[in-house]
N, C-alpha and C positions, 0 to 999 in steps of 0.2 A: 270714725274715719273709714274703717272698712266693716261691709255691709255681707250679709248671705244672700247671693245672690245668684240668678237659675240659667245654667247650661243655654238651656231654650233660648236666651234673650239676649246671647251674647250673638253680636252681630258678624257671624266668619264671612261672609258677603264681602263687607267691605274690607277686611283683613284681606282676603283673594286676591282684591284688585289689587290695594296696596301694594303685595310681595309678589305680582306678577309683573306692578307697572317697574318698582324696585329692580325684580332680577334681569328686564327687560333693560333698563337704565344700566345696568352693572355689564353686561355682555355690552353696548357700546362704550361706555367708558373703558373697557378692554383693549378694544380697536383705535379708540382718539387715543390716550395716556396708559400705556399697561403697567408702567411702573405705579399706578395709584388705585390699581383698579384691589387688590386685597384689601388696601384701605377701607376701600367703599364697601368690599363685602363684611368686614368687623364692623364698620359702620350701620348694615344692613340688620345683622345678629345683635349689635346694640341696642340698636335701635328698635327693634321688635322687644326687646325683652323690655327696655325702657314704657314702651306701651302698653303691654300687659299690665305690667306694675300700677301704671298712672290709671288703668281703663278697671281696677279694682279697686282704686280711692275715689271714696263720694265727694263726688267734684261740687258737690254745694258742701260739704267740710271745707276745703282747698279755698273757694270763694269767702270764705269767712275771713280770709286773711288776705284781702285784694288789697289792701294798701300796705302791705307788708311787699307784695310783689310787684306793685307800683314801683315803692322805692328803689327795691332791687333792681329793678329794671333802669331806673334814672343811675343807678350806682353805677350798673354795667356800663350803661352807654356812657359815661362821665371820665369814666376808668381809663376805656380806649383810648380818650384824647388826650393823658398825662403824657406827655413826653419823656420817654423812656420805658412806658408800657404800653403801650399801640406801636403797631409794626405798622409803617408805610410803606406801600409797596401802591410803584406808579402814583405820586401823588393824593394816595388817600389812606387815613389812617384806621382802618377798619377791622383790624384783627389784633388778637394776643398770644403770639406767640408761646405754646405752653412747650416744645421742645419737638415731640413725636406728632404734632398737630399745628393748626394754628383757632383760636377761637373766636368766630364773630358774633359777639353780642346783638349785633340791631336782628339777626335771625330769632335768636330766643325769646328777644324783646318782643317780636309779631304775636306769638303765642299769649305769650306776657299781656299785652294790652289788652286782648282778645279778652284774658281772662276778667281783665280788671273791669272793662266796659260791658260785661258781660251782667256783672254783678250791680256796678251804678247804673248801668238803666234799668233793671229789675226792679231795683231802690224807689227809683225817679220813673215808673210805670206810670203813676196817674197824674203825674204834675210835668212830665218830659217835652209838654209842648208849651211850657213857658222861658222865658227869655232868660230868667234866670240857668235854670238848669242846659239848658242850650250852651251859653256863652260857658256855660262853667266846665262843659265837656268838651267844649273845643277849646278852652283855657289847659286842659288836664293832658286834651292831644297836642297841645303845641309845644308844652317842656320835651318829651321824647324826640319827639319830632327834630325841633330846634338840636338835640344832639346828634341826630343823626344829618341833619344838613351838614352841620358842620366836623362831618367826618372825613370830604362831602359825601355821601349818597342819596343821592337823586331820584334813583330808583325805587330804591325802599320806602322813603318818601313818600313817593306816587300810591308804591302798591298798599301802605299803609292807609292813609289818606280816603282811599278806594274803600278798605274792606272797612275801617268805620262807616265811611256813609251807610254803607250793606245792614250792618250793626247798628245801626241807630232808625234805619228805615223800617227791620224787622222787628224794633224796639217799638215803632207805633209813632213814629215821626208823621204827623199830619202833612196830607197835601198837600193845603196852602203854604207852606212853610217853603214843601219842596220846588214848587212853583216860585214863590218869590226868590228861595235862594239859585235858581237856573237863571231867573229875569237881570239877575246882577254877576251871574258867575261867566253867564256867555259872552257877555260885553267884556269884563275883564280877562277872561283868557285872551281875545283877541288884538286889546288892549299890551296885555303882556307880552304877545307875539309882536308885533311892529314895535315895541321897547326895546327890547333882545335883540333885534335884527340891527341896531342902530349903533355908529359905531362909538365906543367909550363906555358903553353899556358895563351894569358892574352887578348887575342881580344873578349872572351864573359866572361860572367859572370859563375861562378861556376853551377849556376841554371838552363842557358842557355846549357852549355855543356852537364849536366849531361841528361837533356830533348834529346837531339840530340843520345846519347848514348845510352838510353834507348830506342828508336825507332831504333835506330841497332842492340841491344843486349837486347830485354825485361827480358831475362831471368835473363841476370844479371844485372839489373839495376829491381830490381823486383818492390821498396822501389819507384823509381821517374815513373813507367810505369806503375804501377796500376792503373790510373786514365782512360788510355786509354784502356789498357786491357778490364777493368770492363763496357766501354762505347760499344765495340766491342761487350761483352756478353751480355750488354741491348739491344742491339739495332738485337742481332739474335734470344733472348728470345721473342723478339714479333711476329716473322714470320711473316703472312700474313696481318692477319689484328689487331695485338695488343691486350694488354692485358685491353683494355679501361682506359679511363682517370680517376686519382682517386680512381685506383684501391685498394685492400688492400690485394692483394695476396701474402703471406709471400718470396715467392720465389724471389720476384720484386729487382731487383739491385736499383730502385730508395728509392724503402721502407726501405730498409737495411743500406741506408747513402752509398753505398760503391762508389759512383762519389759525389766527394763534388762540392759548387755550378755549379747543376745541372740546375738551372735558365737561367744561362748564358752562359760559354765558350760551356758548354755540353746537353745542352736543345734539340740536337737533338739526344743525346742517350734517353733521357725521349720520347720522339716525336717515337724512334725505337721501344722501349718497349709497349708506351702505344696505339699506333697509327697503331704501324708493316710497313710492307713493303709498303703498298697501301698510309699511311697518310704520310710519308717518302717522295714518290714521288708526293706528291700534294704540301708539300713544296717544294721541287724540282723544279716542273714543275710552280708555283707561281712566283719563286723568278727569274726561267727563263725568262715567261711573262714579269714582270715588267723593267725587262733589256732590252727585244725585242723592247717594246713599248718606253721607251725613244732610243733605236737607231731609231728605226721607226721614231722617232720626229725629231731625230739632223737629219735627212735628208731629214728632208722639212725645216730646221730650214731659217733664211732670210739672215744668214752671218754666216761666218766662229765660233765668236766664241759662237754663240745657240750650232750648230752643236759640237764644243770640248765640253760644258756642260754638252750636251746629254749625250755622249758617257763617258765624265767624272764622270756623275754618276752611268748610267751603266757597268761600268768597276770597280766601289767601289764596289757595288752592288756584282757585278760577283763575284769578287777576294776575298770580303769578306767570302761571301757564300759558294765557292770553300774554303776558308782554313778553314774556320770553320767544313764543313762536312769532310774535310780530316783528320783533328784532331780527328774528334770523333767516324772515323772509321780506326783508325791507319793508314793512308794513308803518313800522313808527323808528322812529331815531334810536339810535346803540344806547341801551341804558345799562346792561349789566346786571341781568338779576337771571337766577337759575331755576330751572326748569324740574318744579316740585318732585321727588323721585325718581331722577332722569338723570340731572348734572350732579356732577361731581362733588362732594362740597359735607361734610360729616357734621358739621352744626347746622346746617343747614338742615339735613334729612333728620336727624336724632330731633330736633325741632316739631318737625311735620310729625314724626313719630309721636312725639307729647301728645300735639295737638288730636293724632286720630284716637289714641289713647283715652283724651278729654271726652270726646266723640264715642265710645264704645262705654264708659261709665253711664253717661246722658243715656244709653241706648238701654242698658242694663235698670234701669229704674222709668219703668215703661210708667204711661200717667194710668193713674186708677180711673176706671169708668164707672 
C-alpha cells in the first residue's frame, strides 16, 4: 500500500498551482458569501491534507479494489434518492445533509469512476476496440449515470459523459470507431434539439427546457435568463482590472443580490467584476496549468492506467472549468456546476483534492527506462 518513495519526484509544481488557484477562489468567495468563506478555508486545509495522504498510497494498490468503489459509488448515488435522506433543495435531490455541511455524492462519484475506468480499460488495453468491451463500458457508465439524472443533474451528466470519452480515447479507442460514433452522434443531437423545443416534450424537465430557451431567446424568457444576463454585466462592469474585492460600490451587480448564489455556479462573474479582465485570466491560465501538469504526469506515468488517471483528471478539471465559464458568460445554457477550486462547495473541492492526490502518487512512480 504504501511505497519509499523520493523527495525529487514529488510534483510541488502542481501543488503551487493548486493552493494558489484555492487561495485565489477563497479571497472571492469572501467578497460573494463571507459567512461561508472559513468553510472553504477548513475545507482548503482539508482538503490538502486529504491529498498528501492519498498522493502516498500506491494508486495501483487502491485500483485492485475498483469494483469495490464501483459499488460504492452506486451505493452513494442511490442513498441520495431515499426519501428522507436526500435533502431537496429547489427541486433536486442532491445532497445529505450531515448537520455542519451538506454532502454531494455525484462530486465524489467523478473521482470514483475516474478510478474505476481507469483500471477496466487497462484490463481491456488489447481487446478495447471490440463491440463487446465497448457496449460493456457504456453499460457500467450508464448505471451511475442513470442515478445521477435522476437526481436530476444534468450537469454532472454532461461533465461526466465528457471526461469518459477523454478516458477511453487516451485508453486507445480507434479512430474508426470515433468517426463512426460523430457520423450518428451529430445527427442525433440535432435531432434531440427540435424534440425538446416542441411542446409536450417530456425528455427534460420543465426547468431544464426552460434554461435551454432562455439561452436562445433571452429576451423572451426574461424571468429564467436573468441570472446569466446579470453575470455577462458583472463580469464587463469590471473591465480591466476590477472593481476590488469587497468592494461597496452601489453599482456592483454582486452588491445588489442580482446573481443569486454567487459563491458557486457564478463566482466567476464576482471574480469579472471584482478582479476584471486580468484576475479573469489568472483563473484561466491556473486552472489550465493544473490540467497541463497532470497530462504532463499521465505521460511519464509506469502503465497505462496512472496515464487514464492523469488525464482523467485533467479532462474533469477542463470540462468543468470550460462549462462553468460558459455559463457565466452566456456561452451555453445555466447548467449548474462549480468552478474546480474557485466555487464554493467542500465535497466538491476535498473531491478535486483526491483526485490531484491520485495525480501526485502516478507522478511519484515515474516509468523505468
Amino acid at each position: 500500500m504504501l511505497k519509499q518513495y523520493k523527495l525529487r519526484d514529488y510534483k510541488f509544481r502542481l501543488i503551487l498551482w493548486v493552493l494558489a488557484l484555492s487561495i485565489l477562489g477563497l479571497m472571492v468567495i469572501g467578497s460573494a458569501k463571507q459567512d461561508v468563506q472559513l468553510k472553504q478555508l477548513l475545507g482548503i486545509i482539508g482538503g490538502a491534507g486529504v491529498m498528501v495522504i492519498v498522493s502516498l498510497i500506491d494508486y495501483t494498490w487502491l485500483l485492485n479494489f475498483y469494483w469495490i468503489w464501483y459499488v460504492i459509488c452506486l451505493a452513494m448515488l442511490g442513498v441520495v434518492l431515499i426519501p428522507g435522506i436526500g435533502s431537496n433543495v429547489n427541486g433536486a435531490t442532491r445532497w445529505i445533509d450531515l448537520g455542519f455541511t451538506s454532502f454531494q455524492p455525484s462530486d465524489l462519484a467523478k473521482i470514483i469512476i475516474i478510478v474505476f475506468f481507469a483500471k477496466f480499460f487497462s484490463k481491456h488495453e488489447e481487446d478495447l476496440n471490440t463491440l463487446k468491451v465497448i457496449l460493456g463500458s457504456l453499460m457500467l457508465l450508464g448505471i451511475p449515470l442513470g442515478l445521477i439524472v435522476s437526481e436530476p443533474d444534468l450537469s454532472t451528466t454532461i461533465a461526466v459523459m465528457l471526461v469518459f470519452c477523454c478516458m477511453i480515447f487516451i485508453a486507445g479507442l480507434s479512430y474508426k470507431i470515433i468517426g463512426g460514433i460523430l457520423v450518428v452522434a451529430i445527427p442525433a443531437a440535432v435531432i434531440f434539439l427540435s424534440i425538446i423545443t416542441q411542446p409536450g416534450q417530456t425528455l427534460l424537465k420543465d426547468y431544464q427546457l426552460n434554461r435551454i430557451l432562455a439561452w436562445i431567446n433571452p429576451s423572451q424568457y426574461a424571468d429564467t435568463a436573468y441570472q446569466q444576463t446579470n453575470s455577462v454585466i458583472a463580469i464587463g462592469s469590471g473591465q480591466l482590472y476590477g472593481k476590488g474585492l469587497n468592494n461597496n460600490v452601489i453599482s456592483s451587480v454582486k452588491n445588489g443580490n442580482f446573481i443569486s448564489e454567487p459563491q458557486t455556479d457564478f463566482i466567476f462573474a464576482v471574480a469579472g467584476e471584482e478582479l476584471g479582465f486580468l484576475g479573469c485570466c489568472i483563473i484561466v491560465v491556473l486552472e489550465l496549468l493544473i490540467a497541463y501538469e497532470c497530462i504532463r504526469i499521465g505521460k511519464k506515468a509506469r502503465d497505462m492506467s496512472g496515464t487514464i488517471i492523469c488525464c482523467g483528471v485533467a479532462a474533469l478539471i477542463s470540462v468543468q472549468s470550460f462549462m462553468n465559464i460558459c455559463v457565466a458568460t452566456n456561452l451555453m445554457p445555466n447548467t449548474g456546476i462549480t468552478l474546480p477550486f474557485v466555487s464554493y462547495g467542500l465535497t466538491s473541492l476535498i473531491s478535486l483534492y483526491i483526485g490531484i492526490g491520485l495525480v501526485l502518487n502516478v507522478g511519484l512512480q515515474v516509468r523505468k527506462y
